[in-house]
ZAMARGU-4260 file (C-alpha; in steps of 0.2 Angstrom, whole numbers, plus 5000, padded with zeros to 4 digits):
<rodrens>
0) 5158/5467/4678 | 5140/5465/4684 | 5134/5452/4673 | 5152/5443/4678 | 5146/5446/4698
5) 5130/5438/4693 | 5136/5425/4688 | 5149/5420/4699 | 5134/5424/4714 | 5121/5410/4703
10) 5135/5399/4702 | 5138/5400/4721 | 5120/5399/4725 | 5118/5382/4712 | 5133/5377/4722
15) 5127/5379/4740 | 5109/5372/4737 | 5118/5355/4730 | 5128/5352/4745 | 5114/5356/4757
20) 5105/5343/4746 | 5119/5330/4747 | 5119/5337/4767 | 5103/5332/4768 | 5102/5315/4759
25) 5118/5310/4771 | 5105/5313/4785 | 5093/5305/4780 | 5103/5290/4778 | 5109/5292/4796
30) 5093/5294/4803 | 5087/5275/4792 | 5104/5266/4798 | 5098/5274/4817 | 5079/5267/4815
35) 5087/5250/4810 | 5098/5251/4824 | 5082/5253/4836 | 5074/5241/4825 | 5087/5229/4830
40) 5088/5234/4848 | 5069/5231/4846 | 5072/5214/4840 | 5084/5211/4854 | 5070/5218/4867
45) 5059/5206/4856 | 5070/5189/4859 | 5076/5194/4876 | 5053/5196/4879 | 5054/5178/4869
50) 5067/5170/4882 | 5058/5178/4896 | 5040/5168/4891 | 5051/5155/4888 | 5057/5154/4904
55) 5040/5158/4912 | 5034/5142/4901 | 5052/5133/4909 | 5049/5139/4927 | 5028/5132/4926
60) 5033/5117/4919 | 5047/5114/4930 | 5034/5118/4945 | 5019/5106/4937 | 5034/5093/4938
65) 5038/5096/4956 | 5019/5094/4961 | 5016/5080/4950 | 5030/5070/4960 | 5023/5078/4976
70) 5007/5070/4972 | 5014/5053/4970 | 5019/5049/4987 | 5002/5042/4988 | 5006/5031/4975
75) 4991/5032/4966 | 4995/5020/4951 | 5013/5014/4959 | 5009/5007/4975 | 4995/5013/4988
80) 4986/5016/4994 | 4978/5009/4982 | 4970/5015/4968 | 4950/5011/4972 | 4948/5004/4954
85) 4959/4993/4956 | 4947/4979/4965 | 4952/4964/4958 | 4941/4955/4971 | 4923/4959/4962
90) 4926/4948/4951 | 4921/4930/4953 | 4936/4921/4963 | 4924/4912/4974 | 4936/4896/4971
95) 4949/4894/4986 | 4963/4894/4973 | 4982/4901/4982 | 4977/4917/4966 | 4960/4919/4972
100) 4965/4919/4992 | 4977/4933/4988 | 4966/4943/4977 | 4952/4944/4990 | 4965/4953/5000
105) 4966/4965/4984 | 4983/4957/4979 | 4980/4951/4960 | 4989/4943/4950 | 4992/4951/4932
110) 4993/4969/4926 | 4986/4981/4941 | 4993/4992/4954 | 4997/4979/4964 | 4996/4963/4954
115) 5015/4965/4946 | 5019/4966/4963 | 5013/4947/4969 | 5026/4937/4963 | 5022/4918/4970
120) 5006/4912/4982 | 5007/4897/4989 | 4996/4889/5004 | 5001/4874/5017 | 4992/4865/5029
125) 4996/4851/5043 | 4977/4845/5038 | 4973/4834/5025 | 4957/4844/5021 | 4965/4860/5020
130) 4951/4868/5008 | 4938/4868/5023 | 4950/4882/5031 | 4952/4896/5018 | 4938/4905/5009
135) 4933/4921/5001 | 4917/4928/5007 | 4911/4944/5008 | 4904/4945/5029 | 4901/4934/5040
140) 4883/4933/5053 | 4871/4948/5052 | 4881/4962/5058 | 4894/4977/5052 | 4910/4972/5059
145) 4916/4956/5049 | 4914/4963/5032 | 4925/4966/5020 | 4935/4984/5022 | 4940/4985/5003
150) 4935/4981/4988 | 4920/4966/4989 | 4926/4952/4998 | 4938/4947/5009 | 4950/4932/5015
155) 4946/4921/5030 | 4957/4907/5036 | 4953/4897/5051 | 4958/4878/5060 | 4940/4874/5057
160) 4928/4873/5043 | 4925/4894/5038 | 4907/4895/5043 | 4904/4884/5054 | 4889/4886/5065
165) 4898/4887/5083 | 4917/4884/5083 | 4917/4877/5100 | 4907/4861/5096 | 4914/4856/5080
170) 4917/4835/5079 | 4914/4820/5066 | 4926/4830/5050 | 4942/4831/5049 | 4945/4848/5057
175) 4937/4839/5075 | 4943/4833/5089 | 4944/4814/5085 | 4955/4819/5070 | 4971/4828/5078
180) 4983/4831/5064 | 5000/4838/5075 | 5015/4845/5069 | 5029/4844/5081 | 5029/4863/5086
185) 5018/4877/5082 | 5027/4889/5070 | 5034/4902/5081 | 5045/4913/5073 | 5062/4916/5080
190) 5060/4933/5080 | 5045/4947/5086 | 5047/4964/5081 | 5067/4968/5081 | 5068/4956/5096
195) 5069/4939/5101 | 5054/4928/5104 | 5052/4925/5121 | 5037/4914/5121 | 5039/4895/5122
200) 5033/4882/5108 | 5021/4872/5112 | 5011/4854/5103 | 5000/4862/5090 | 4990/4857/5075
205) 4977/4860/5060 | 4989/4875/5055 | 4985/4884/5041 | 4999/4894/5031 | 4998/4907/5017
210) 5014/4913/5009 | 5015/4929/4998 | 5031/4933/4988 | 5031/4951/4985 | 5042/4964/4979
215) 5039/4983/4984 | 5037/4996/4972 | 5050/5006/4968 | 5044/5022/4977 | 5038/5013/4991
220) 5041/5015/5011 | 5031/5001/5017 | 5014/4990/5017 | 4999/4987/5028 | 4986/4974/5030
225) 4969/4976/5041 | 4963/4960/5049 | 4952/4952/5063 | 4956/4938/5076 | 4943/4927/5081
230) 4945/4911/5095 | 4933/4900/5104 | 4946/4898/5117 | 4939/4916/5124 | 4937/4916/5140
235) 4940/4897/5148 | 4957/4899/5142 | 4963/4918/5145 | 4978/4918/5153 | 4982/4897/5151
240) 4999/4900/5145 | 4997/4894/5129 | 4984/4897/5115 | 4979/4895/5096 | 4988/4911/5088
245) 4989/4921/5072 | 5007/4926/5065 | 5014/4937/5051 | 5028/4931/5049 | 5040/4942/5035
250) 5057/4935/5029 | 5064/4950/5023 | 5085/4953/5023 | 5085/4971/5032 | 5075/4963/5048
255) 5085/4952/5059 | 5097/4945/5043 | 5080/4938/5036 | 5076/4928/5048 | 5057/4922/5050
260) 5049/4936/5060 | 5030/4940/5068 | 5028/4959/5064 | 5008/4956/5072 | 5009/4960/5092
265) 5003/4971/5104 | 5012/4985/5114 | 5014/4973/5127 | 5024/4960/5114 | 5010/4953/5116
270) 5007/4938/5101 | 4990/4939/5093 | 4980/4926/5103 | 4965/4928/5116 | 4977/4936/5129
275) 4982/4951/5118 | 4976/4966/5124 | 4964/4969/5108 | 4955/4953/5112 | 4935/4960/5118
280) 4942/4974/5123 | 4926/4989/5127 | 4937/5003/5118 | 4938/4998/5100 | 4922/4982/5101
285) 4916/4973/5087 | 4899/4966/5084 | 4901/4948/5079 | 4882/4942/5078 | 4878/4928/5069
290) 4896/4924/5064 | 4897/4909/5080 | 4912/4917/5084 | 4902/4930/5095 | 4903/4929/5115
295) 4885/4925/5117 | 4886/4908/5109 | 4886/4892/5118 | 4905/4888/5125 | 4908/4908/5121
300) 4919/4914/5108 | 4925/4933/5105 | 4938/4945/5093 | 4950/4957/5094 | 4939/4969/5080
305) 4946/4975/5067 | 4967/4978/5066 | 4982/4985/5056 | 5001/4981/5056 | 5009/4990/5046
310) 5027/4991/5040 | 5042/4998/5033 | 5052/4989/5017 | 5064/4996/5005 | 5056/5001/4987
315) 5062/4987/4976 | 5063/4975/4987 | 5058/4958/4987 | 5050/4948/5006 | 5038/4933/5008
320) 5025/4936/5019 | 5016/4921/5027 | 4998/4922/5038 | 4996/4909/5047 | 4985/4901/5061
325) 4985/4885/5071 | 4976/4879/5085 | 4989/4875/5101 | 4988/4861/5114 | 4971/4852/5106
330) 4961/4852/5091 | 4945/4856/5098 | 4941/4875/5099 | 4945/4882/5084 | 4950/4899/5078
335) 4951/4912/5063 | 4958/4926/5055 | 4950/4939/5042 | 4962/4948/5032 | 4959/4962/5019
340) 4964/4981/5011 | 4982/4976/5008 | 4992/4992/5001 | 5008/4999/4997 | 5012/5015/5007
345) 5023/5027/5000 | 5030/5033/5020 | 5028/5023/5034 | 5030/5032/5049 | 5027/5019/5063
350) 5029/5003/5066 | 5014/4994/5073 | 5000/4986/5077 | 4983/4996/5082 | 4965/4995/5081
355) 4955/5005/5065
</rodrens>
């Protein structure tokens, strides 16, 4: 009976210890499958962390974006103002070609900021000599206000020869007061501004025209141009009624149905000729020494200093913009017009013309 009891007892304990084993191993298997479970939870933690950056790196990129078309509202390499390496007047375009005129102006033909922009230049003139009347120069006299604002030269047109020694004298060439080429009326736009022209025509000749055919950049709000008038009618004949002037004149579909329009004038509506109010005016003066078109020279002559208009145009949209001069009532005293720093603005906020 005991040894049966001792038996039975180690069969019992053999028993116990292998279901506690088997216990045991079922445990551990658990606690595996749990660490895998928290391994994939890590995993989860992992690629939702993953998505996060990813959404960090989203968010930066979205923000670099966001500034990078911020930043282009200046228009650095679409429209201006203009990108400064992109002087197509310092090369050699010294020849009074319709290209070269508008590149000294900073308008080029050809692959540049601005050049895919120019479309078609062409130049006009009542006078059989035009040539004497446009140039591209760098200054004129010995002083600091007839130089070029942009780039390394700039564009001058005038009724008498550019460079002339004293405008008020000129005679014997074809730009003189025995040679009066006339064109029926001087080339007054019907329109000034967003309004009608009120001024009268009047006999003019030796008038001078350059036409630029442009289309705005996409992005683009608007354009401006800097310039300076210059007149030997200053100061017998201030105030006569009738006086050699300088238009801008724009032919552009959203102003006044495209009809031919001066966008250059004074607060006053004033055109610009020697009555407008920029004309030697003491608040905004210009030295004109050694040029002949300063006040000190014999007959006189004077200048408004230098100018901006500026104005709005639909990006994309294609306008012809003519400068043109002509001497009114007589072809003796002559006058002419500087023109530089054309650039494509991004927002143009006014409207106008003002002194810089």
């Amino acid at each position: 009976m005991n040894r049966q009891l001792f038996l039975f007892v180690g069969v019992l304990a053999l028993g116990l210890a292998i279901f506690g084993a088997n216990a045991c191993d079922s445990g551990s298997d658990q606690s595996i499958n749990s660490d895998t479970d928290v391994g994939g939870d890590s995993d989860s933690d992992s690629d939702s962390d993953s998505d996060t950056d990813s959404d960090s790196d989203s968010d930066s990129d979205s923000d670099s974006d966001t500034d990078t078309d911020s930043d282009t509202d200046t228009f650095p390499n679409d429209g201006g103002p203009l990108d400064p390496e992109s002087e197509c007047d310092c090369s050699d375009i010294s020849a009074s070609t319709p290209e070269n005129l508008a590149a000294s102006m900073n308008l080029c033909e050809g692959e540049t900021s601005v050049g895919e922009y120019l479309l078609d230049v062409q130049v006009w003139s009542s006078s059989p000599s035009p040539d004497e009347g446009y140039a591209v120069i760098e200054s004129m006299g010995n002083n600091d206000c007839l130089v070029h604002r942009h780039g390394c030269q700039m564009l001058a047109i005038s009724t008498g020869p550019v460079g002339q020694e004293n405008p008020n004298t000129v005679t014997g060439d074809e730009f003189g007061a025995g040679n009066q080429h006339f064109i029926e009326n001087d080339p007054l736009p019907p329109y000034q501004g967003n309004q009608p022209t009120t001024s009268q025509p009047h006999t003019s000749c030796d008038n001078l025209q350059l036409q630029l055919t442009l289309q705005a950049p996409e992005r683009a709000g608007g354009f401006s141009f800097d310039f300076v008038y210059a007149s030997a009618e200053y100061d017998e004949w201030v105030n006569a009624g009738f006086n050699d002037a300088f238009y801008a004149i724009m032919e552009y579909d959203a102003l006044n149905d495209g009809e031919r329009t001066n966008i250059s004038f004074d607060s006053n509506d004033n055109e610009v000729e020697v009555d407008v109010n920029f004309f030697e005016n003491a608040d905004f003066p210009c030295d004109e020494t050694g040029s002949g078109w300063e006040p000190e020279v014999i007959g006189k002559s004077g200048s408004t200093g230098w100018l901006r208009t500026t104005r709005a145009v639909e990006g994309g949209s294609t306008f012809k913009l003519t400068f043109s001069i002509h001497d009114e009532g007589d072809c003796v005293w002559d006058s002419i017009v500087f023109i530089d720093n054309f650039q494509w603005l991004g927002v143009v906020e006014e409207e106008e013309t003002v002194p810089i």
